[in-house]
N, C-alpha and C positions, 0 to 999 in steps of 0.2 A: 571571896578570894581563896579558902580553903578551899572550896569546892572546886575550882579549876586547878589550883596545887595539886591537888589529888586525881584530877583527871589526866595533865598533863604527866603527872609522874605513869599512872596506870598505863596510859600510852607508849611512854618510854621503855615500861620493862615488855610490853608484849612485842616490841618492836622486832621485827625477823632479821636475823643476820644476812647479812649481804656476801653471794656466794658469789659473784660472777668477780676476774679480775678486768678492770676495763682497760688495762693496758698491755695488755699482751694479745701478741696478732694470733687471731682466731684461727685461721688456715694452720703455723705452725703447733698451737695448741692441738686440733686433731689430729695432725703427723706424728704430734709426741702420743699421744694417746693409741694411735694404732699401732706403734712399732711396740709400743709397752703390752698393748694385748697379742700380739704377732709371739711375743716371746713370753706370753706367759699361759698362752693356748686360752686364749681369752676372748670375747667380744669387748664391743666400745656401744657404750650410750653416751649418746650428745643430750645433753640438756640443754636445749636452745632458746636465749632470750637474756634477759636483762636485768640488773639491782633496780632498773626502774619497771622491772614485774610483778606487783603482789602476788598472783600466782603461781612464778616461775618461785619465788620464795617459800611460800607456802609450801609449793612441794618438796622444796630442796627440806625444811624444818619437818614435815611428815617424814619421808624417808629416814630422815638421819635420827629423829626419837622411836620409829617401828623396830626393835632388834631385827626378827624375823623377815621383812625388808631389808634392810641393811644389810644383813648376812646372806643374803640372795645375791645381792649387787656387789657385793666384796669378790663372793667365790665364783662368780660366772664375767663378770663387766670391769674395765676399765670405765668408770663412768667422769665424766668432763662436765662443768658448767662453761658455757661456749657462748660468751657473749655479746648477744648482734644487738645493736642500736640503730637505727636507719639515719637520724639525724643529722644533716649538713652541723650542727655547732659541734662535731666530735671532731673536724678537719677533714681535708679530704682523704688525709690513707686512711683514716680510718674507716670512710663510705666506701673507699674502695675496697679495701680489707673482707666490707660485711657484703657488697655484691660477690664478689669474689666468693665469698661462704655460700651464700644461697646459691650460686650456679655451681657448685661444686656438690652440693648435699639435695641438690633438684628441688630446687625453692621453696622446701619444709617452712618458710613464712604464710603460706597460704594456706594453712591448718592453725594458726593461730599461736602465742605464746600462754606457757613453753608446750614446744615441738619438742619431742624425742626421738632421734637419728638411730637408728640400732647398727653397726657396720660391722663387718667382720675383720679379722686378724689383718686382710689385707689391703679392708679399707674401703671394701664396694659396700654398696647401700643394701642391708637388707628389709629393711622394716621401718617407717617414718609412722609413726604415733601422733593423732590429734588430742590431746592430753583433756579436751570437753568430754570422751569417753571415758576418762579417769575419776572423774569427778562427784561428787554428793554434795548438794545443800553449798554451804560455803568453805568446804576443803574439798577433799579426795578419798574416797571408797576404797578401804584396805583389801578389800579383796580382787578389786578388778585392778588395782597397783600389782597386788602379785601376779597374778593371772598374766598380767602383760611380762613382766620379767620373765616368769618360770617359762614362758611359751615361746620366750629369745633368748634362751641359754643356748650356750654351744651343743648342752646334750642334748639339747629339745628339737634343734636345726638338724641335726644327721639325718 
């Protein structure tokens, strides 16, 4: 009985925070996002996917403990966690909502979650990321995470 007290608790603290909001419509989420980078001479990375992604997690908790990371994505990115769910039990605006998203962002679901959208200030698509290039063993390779940011910065696009 100790023995599963103590696994059960281990599992609780490794547990990853949940970034995505699942009630806010995804379409107006990216419009706030581009008009924020529009005005702050900025890009937009869409973090695409869901609290039901260990993945899309995983990376959201990499990023936010790399300083160096982080501080790429502060001074270059409006970055968004933009949450698609395909599911009929989310209701129907919300299945509309998340079609709606993939025809807007050119169906970045077909690269898998999370997909990362890179847009510019104005909102068109430059750069959709299959995030299996990101990746090592069972997280993600600090350097080819940078690699990908510094290479969609606005100064790196002129």
């Amino acid at each position: 009985m100790l023995a599963a007290f103590c696994s059960l608790t281990a599992t609780a603290q490794t547990a990853l925070k949940k970034v995505y909001d699942e009630e806010v419509n995804p379409l107006q989420q990216v419009d706030e996002a581009v008009a924020r980078a529009r005005s702050e001479g900025k890009f937009v990375v869409l973090q695409v996917g869901g609290n039901w992604c260990p993945w899309c997690l995983r990376f959201a908790d990499f990023i936010e403990k790399d300083t160096t990371i982080s501080r790429v994505i502060a001074e270059n990115f409006v970055y968004a966690h933009v949450n698609y769910n395909p599911r009929k039990s989310q209701g129907e605006e919300k299945v509309a909502q998340g079609k709606a998203l993939m025809q807007r962002l050119k169906n970045p679901a077909r690269f898998g979650f999370p997909v990362f959208v890179v847009l510019n200030g104005e909102g068109s698509i430059l750069h959709t990321q299959d995030s299996s290039f990101l990746e090592q063993g069972e997280g993600y390779d600090r350097e080819k995470v940078l690699r990908f940011f510094r290479n969609w910065t606005p100064e790196a696009v002129k």
